[in-house]
C-alpha positions as CSV (number, residue, x, y, z in Angstrom):
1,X,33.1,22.9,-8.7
2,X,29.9,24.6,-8.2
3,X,28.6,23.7,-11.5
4,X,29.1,20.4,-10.7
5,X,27.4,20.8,-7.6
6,X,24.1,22.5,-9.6
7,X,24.4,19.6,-11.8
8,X,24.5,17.0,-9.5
9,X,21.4,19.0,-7.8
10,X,19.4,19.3,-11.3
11,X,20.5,15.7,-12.2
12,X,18.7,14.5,-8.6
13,X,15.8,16.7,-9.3
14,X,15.4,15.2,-12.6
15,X,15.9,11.9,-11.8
16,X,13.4,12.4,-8.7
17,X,10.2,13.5,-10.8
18,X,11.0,10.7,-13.7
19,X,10.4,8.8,-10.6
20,X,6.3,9.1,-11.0
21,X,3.7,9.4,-13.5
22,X,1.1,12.0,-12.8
23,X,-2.5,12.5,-14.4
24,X,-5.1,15.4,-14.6
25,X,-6.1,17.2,-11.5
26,X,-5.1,19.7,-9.0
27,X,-5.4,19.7,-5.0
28,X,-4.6,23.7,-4.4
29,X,-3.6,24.9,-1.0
30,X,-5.2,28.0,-0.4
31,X,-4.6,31.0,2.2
32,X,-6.5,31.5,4.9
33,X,-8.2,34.2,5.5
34,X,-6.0,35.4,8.7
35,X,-3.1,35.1,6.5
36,X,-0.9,38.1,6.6
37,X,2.5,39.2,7.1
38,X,5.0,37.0,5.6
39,X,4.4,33.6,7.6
40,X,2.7,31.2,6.5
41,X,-0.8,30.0,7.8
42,X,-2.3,27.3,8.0
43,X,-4.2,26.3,5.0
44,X,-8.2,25.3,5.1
45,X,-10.0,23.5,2.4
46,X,-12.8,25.4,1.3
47,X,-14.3,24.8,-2.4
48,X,-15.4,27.9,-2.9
49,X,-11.8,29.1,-2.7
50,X,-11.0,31.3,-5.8
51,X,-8.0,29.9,-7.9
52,X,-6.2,33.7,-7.0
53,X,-6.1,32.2,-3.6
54,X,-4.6,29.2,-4.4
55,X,-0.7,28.9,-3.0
56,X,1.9,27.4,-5.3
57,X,4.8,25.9,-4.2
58,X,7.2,28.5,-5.1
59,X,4.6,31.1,-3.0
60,X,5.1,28.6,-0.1
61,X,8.4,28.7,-0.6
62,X,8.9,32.0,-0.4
63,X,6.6,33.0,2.2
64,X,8.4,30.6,4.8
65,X,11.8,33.4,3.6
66,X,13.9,30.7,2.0
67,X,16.1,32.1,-0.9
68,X,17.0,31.8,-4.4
69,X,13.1,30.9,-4.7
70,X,13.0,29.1,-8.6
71,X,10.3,27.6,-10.5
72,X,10.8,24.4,-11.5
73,X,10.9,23.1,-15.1
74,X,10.6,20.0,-16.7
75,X,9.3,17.0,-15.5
76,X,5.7,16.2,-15.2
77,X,3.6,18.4,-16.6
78,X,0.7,18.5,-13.6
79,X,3.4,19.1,-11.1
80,X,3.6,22.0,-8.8
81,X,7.7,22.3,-8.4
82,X,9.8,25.2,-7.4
83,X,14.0,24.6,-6.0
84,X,15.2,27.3,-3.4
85,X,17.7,27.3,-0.7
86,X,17.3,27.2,3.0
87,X,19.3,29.1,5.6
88,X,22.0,26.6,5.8
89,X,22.4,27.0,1.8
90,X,21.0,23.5,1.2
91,X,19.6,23.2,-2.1
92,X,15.6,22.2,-1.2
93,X,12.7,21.4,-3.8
94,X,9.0,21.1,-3.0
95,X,6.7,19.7,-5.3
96,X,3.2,19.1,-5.3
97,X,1.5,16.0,-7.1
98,X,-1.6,16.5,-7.5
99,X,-2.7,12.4,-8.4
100,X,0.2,10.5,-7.0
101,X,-0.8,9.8,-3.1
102,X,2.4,8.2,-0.6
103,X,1.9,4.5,-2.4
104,X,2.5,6.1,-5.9
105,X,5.8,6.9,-4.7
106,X,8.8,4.8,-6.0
107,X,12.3,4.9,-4.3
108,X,15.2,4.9,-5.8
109,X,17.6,1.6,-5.6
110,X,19.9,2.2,-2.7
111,X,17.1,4.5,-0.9
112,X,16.3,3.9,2.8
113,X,12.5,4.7,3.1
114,X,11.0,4.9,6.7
115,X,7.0,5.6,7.5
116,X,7.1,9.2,9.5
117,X,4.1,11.8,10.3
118,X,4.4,16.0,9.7
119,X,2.2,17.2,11.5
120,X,-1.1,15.1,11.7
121,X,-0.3,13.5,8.2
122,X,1.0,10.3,7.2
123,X,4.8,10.9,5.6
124,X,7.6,8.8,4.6
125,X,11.0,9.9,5.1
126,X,13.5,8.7,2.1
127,X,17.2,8.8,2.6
128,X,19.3,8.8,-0.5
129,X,16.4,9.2,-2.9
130,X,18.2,9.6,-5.6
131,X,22.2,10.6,-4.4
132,X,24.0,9.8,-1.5
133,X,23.4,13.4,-0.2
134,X,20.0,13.7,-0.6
135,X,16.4,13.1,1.3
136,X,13.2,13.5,0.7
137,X,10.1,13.6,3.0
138,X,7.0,12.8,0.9
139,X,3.9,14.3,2.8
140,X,0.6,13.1,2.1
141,X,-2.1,15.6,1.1
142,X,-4.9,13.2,0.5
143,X,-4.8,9.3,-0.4
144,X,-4.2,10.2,-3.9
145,X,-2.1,13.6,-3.6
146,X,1.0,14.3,-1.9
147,X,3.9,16.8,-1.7
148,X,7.6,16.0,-1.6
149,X,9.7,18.0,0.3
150,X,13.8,17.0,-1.3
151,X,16.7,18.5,0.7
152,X,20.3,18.4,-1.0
153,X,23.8,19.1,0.6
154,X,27.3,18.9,-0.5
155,X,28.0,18.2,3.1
156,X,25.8,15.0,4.6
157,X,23.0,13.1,4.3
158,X,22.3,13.9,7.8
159,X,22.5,17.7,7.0
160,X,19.9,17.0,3.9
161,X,17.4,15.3,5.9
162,X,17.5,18.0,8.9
163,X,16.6,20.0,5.9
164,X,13.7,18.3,4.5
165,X,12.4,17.3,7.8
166,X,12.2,21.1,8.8
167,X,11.3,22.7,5.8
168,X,8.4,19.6,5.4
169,X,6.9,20.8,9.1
170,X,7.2,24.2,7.8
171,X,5.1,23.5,4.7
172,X,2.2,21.1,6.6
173,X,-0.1,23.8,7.3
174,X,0.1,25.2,3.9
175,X,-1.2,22.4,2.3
176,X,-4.9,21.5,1.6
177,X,-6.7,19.6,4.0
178,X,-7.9,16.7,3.4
């Protein structure tokens, strides 16, 4: 049963990235200087940043203490991904396109896609993005770069999106400013 479950996960992760195309280029959160501990801070833009300083996704991921932390293969070769799991065990992805802004993104069929905000930024929140049990909050970085926060559960779609929702909040302020 639970490689089912990691299939069905993989399968939706898959099928989410095929989802876009992606080009060149590469908006990099960064750390800010006050950064310490193991919480996150939140991110400035500075473009004399040094690429060491630059926070991938599985870095975010980690720092905000989720689990099972995982880069992601596959999929678009410009994309930032990494898969963990959150304190409720829900399977989460975040990954970061660094040339597809919010209208790049394309739902899937029987998705439910709502305009949101995280934080200051504009976000859409996508029920069943790719499964039944799945949501995504795609949170714009720029007009022409965005990250995807994807929550799965075995139990609800309501228990994905509380998921995604949280973990997207958590993640805002590590991303790079506009």
């Amino acid at each position: 049963m639970t490689k089912i479950r990691l299939a069905a996960v993989l399968l939706a992760a898959a099928a989410l990235t095929a989802c876009s195309t992606s080009e060149g280029g590469s908006p990099s959160p960064v750390k800010s200087p006050e950064s310490g501990g193991g919480s996150t801070s939140a991110a400035q833009s500075s473009s004399s940043a040094a690429p060491s300083d630059s926070l991938t996704s599985c870095e975010i991921l980690t720092e905000l203490g989720l689990t099972d932390v995982k880069k992601r293969t596959g999929g678009a070769a410009s994309t930032d991904g990494c898969t963990a799991k959150d304190a409720q065990s829900v399977q989460v992805q975040l990954n970061i396109f660094p040339t597809l802004g919010l209208s790049d993104y394309q739902p899937g069929p029987a998705s439910q896609i709502s305009d949101t905000t995280v934080g200051t930024r504009k976000a859409k929140l996508v029920k069943e993005a790719v499964s039944q049990l799945d949501c995504v909050v795609a949170v714009e970085i720029s007009p022409t770069s965005r990250a995807d926060v994807m929550a799965y559960s075995i139990k609800s779609l309501d228990e994905a999106c509380k998921s995604a929702e949280a973990l997207a909040k958590s993640v805002e302020p590590a991303l790079p400013k506009s």
